[in-house]
N, C-alpha and C positions, 0 to 999 in steps of 0.2 A: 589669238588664244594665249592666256597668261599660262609659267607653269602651276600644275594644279600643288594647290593647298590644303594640306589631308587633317583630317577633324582630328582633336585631341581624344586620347584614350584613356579611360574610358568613356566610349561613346553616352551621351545623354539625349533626351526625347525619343528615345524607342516606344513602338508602339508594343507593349509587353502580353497586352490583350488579344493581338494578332498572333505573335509570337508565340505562345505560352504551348499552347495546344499542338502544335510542331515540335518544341522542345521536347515535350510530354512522350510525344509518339519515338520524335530520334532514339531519345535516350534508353527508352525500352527495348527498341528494334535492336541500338549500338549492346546495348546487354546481352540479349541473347545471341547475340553473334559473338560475345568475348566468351560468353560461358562455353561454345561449342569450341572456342579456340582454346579454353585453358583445357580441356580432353584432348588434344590433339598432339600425341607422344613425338619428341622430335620435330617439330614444328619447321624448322627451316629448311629440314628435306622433305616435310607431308607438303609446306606451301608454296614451294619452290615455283610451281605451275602460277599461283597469283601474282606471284613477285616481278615472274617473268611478263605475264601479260598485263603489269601495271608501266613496266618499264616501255613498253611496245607500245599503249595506248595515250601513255603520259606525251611519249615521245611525238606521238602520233599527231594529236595536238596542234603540236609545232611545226606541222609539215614533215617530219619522215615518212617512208615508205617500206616499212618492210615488217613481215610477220611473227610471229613468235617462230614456227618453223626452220623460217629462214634465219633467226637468229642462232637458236640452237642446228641447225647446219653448219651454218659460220664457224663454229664451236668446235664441232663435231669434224672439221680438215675439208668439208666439201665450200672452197670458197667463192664468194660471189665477188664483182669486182668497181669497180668506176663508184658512180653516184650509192648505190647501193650498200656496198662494203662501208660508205662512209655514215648513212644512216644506224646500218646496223652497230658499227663501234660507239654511235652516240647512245644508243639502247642500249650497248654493256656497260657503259659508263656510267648508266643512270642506275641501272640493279645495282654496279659497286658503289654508288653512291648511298644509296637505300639500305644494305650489310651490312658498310660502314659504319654508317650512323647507328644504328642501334646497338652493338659493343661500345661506340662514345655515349649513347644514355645510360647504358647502364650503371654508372659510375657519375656521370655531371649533365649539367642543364641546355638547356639550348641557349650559345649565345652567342654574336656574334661574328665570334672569329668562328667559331664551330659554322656558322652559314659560309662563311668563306671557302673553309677545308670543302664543303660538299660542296659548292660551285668549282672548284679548283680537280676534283676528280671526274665529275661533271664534264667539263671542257677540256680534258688530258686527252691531246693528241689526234682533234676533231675540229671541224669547221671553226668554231668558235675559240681556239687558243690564241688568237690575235689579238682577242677581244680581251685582255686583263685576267685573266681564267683567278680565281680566290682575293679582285681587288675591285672596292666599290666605287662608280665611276666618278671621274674626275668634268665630267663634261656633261654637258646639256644634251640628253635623247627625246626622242618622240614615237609617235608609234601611228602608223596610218600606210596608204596603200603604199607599195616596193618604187622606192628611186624620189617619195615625194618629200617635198621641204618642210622648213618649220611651219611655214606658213599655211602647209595645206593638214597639216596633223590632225589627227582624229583625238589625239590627248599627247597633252606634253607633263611629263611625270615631274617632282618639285627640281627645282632647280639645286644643281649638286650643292651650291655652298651651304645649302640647310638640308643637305641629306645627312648629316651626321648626327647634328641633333634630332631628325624624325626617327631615324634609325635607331637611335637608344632611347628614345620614348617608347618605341615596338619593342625594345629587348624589356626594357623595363614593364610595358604590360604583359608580355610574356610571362614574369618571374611572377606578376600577381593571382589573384584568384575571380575572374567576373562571376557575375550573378549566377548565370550555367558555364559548365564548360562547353557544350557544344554550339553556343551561342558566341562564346569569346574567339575558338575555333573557326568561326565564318569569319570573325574580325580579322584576328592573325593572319590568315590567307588573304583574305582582300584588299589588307592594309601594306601588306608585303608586295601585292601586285600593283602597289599604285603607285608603290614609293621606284618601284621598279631601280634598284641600284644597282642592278651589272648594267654592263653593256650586250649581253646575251646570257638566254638561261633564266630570266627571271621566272615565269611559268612551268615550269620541271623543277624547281627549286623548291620554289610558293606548296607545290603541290606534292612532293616527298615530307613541307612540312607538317604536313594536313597529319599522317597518323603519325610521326614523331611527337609533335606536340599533346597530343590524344594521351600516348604513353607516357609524356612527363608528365602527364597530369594523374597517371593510372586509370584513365577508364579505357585501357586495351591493358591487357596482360603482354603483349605481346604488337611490338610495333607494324602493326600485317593488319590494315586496315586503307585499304585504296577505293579512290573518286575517281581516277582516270576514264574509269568503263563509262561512270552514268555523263559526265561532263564532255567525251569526246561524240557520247552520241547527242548531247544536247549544246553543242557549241555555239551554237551562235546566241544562244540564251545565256549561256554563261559569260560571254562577251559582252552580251548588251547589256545583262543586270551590273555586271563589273563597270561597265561604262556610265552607266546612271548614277552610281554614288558619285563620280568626279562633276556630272553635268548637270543633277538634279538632286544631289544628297540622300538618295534615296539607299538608305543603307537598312530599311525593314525589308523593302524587295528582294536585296541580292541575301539578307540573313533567310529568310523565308523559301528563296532557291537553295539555298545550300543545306537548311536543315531539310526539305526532302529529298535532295540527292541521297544523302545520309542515310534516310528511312528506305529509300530504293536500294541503295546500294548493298545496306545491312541484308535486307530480304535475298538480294541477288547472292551476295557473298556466303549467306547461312545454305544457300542451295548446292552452290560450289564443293564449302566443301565438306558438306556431309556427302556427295558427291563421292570426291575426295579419298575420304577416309571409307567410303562401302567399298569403291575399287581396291584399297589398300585391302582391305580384310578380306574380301574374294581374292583377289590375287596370291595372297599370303597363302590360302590354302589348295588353288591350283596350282603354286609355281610346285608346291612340295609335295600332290599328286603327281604331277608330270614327272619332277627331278627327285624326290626322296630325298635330298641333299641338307644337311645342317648348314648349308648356308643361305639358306629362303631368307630371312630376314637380310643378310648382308647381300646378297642378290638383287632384292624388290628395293629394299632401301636405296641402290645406284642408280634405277631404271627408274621412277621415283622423282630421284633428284637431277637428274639428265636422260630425258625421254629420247632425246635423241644423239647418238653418242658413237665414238669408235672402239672398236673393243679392245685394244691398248689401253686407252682412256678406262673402262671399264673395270680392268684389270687390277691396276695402280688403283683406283677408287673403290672398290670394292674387298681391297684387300684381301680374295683368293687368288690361290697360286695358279699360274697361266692355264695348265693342260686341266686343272676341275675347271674352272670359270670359261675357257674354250666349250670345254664341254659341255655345259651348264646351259650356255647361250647356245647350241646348236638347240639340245634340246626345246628351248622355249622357240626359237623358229622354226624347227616341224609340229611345234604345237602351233604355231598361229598367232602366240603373245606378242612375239617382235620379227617385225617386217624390216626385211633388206632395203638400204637408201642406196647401197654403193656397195656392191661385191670387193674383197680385198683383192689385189694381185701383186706377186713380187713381195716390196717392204710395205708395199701401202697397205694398213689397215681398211677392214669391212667397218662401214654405217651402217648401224644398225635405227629402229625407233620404235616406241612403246604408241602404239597410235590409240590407243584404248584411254590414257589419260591427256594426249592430244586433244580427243575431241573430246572432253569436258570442257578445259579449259578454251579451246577455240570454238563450241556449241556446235559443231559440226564435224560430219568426217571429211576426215583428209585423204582417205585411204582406200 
């Protein structure tokens, strides 16, 4: 097997007849799902819950093991340790990768060095820091089952001495405009996954670009647009159609998977989180039946944005002073809002966790 040779862009012979009608649908679905985002006050503490479970399912992917729960545990002083601890820091790395990025859109474009900084935050201080963590590879990789050689690879990505120039042909279609965006979207990703230029991290990468890119183009208000969910439950389809465009050029198939991801995903994420926002607005008005307190809004908004958390943590984050915010949280645990993870004793702060927008976000209870 030679390494593979990735089609120039813009791609030509699309079958646009196939296409069209999928376009039609994404782009509608992707609308109403931005219009419920641009109502949604404070958006990075309302969707803090997506963020986190894009990070966990992205991750997921790649073989990690550990839950959103468990991440925010980690978080929250209750720690886990060995294999574990190691997964979970590869998940905070990818949510600060995701934060990051969209304070660097809001001022400039995606480009190249910009994929480096997110690979390089990415790999800070986890399995893959050996691996060049922000530098695109110098050597020839492959990709096929664990310990196997060139010779048995299931795909060998281009060969690095012309990864430079495929690489600014992709930032350069990047900067353009194709036919749809949601269509150029499948390219971007797929074409990033082939050229595969780290040595680790290419697929958490590829797929934080999915709604960065969406937002440089404006059709998200708001870069809070994740695939992780519908692609980790349909993996091996996403492999295999990724894998047809290097073995069979079939690049209508994987566009045609990825615009209904899209239309799935849109429908799933619109349910979230109107979700979401109906908890927020119930809550808003028991936390201030229960407490009476002018600080409901600064209360719900912590709980919120760290569902599960220590009340130290709380405190500092919330910005009321120790002995109301003490107080505040007892009350809401003899109301039932938030459940004990870890009684305090001594210095060591109480865990507490809000399992009411837990299980939205993980469709189940935990509790």
């Amino acid at each position: 097997m030679k390494p593979y040779q990735p089609n120039k862009l813009p791609l030509e012979g699309l079958d646009y007849q196939r296409l069209f009608a999928l376009v039609g649908e994404a782009n509608a679905e992707l609308a109403r799902y931005d219009g419920l985002l641009q109502g949604v006050v404070n958006s990075s503490v309302m969707l803090s819950p997506l963020t986190n479970e894009e990070a966990v399912l992205s991750s997921k992917i790649e073989g990690t093991q550990a839950t959103v729960d468990e991440v925010l545990e980690q978080e929250a002083g209750i720690h886990k340790e060995g294999e574990k601890a190691k997964d979970i820091q590869e998940i905070i790395n990818y949510r600060e990768a995701l934060r990051s990025a969209h304070h660097y859109l809001d001022e400039r474009p995606i480009t190249l060095a910009f994929v480096r900084q997110l690979h390089k935050i990415l790999l800070n201080s986890v399995r893959g820091q050996d691996k060049t963590p922000g530098e695109f590879r110098k050597d020839q990789n492959w990709i096929g089952k664990y310990g196997c050689t060139i010779e048995e690879a299931s795909f060998i990505p281009p060969n690095p001495l012309q990864l430079e120039d495929h690489l600014e042909a992709w930032q350069s279609y990047i900067s353009t405009d194709d036919i749809d965006f949601l269509l150029q979207t499948a390219v971007v990703h797929a074409q990033f996954e082939l050229l595969h230029p780290f040595k680790d991290g290419n697929g958490r990468i590829g797929r934080i670009l999915i709604p960065l890119f969406l937002y440089q183009k404006k059709k998200l208000s708001q870069p809070m647009f994740y695939l992780s969910s519908y692609l980790e439950a349909n993996r091996e389809e996403y492999y295999v159609r990724l894998q047809n465009i290097s073995r069979e050029g079939d690049w209508n198939g994987w566009i045609a998977f990825f615009l209904k991801a899209i239309i799935e995903q849109a429908k799933n994420n619109n349910a979230k989180v109107k979700s979401i926002m109906g908890l927020y607005d119930s809550m808003k008005i028991r936390i201030h039946e229960i407490t009476h307190s002018q600080y409901t809004v600064h209360l719900l908004d912590a709980i919120f944005d760290r569902p599960i958390f220590e009340t130290t943590d709380f405190v500092s984050r919330s910005q009321i002073n120790k002995k109301t915010a003490m107080a505040l949280l007892k009350q809401l645990r003899e109301a039932g809002v938030l459940l004990v993870l870890r009684e305090g004793s001594g210095r060591r702060a109480s865990v507490l966790c809000f399992p009411a927008l837990l299980n939205i976000t993980e469709g189940r209870k935990i509790l």
